[in-house]
C-alpha positions, 0 to 999 in steps of 0.5 A: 521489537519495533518490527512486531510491534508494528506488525502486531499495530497492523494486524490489530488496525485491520482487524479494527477496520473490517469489524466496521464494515461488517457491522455496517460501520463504514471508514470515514476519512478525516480530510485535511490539506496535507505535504505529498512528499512528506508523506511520502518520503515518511512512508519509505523511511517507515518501510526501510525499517521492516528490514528488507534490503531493497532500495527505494526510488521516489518520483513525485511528478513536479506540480504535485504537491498536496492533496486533500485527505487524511494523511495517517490513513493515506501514509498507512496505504502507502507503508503497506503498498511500499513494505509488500513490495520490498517483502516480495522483492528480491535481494537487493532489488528495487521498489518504485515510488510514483505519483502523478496528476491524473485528470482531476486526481492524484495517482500514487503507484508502488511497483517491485521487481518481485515474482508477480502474482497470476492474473486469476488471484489478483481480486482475491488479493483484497478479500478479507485474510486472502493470503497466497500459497505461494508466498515466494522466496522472501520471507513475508508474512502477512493477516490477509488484511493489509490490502482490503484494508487499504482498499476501504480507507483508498474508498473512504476517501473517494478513490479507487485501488488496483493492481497489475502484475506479470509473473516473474517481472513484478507487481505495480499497485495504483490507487488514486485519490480525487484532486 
């Protein structure tokens, strides 16, 4: 019940936040001076519950700790990045949590051991309800919102977000907010 209840949050914030931007209404971030590791380590107690069994790994490099934004639209980033990665992880594989200082910005990386994903569909990925056809092994689901989302709320707040990825070795997603 927990598990579609935040599914169906999900969807609905996504749905939410692409009806903004098309209709011109851009995502604000509210900033505030916030506890990296806190959220952090929320975020992964929030993705154990979405039930895969992966283990997670968090390196918070010494030094970083806080960061100017809004903490629920960075924590909903960061759930997202950290629940696809178990999602396309294998059986008992493990999901990587970083986060750097990077000249002048704070660098969060979220990487899997998962299939990885062709270089060709990497900027399909964050177009609005893109979903791939070959979802892997895991049985994942998905609206197609998760990471356009993800990328206007990683802007909304100054930053960038990419992915780099190789078939059969894994995914890493970064995104950076400005320090």
């Amino acid at each position: 019940m927990i598990q579609t209840a935040d599914h169906c949050t999900r969807l609905l914030d996504g749905f939410v936040s692409q009806s903004r931007v098309e209709s011109g209404r851009a995502v604000r971030a509210e900033p505030g001076s916030f506890d990296i590791r806190s959220m952090v380590e929320e975020a992964v107690e929030i993705a154990k519950l979405s039930g895969p069994a992966c283990t997670f790994e968090v390196d918070i490099q010494e030094g970083v700790e806080a960061i100017q934004g809004d903490r629920y639209e960075l924590l909903l980033v960061l759930t997202h990045l950290l629940t696809n990665a178990a999602a396309y992880s294998p059986q008992q594989g493990v999901v990587w949590a970083q986060v750097t200082a990077q000249g002048g910005a704070v660098r969060f990386a979220v990487s899997d051991t998962g299939p990885g994903i062709p270089a060709h569909l990497i900027d399909d990925l964050f177009t609005p309800f893109y979903l791939m056809k070959d979802r892997g092994q895991r049985d994942a689901r998905g609206t197609g919102l998760g990471l356009c989302h993800s990328k206007q709320l990683v802007e909304a707040h100054g930053g960038r977000i990419w992915l780099e990825s190789t078939l059969g070795a894994g995914t890493t997603v970064h995104f950076e907010i400005p320090a």
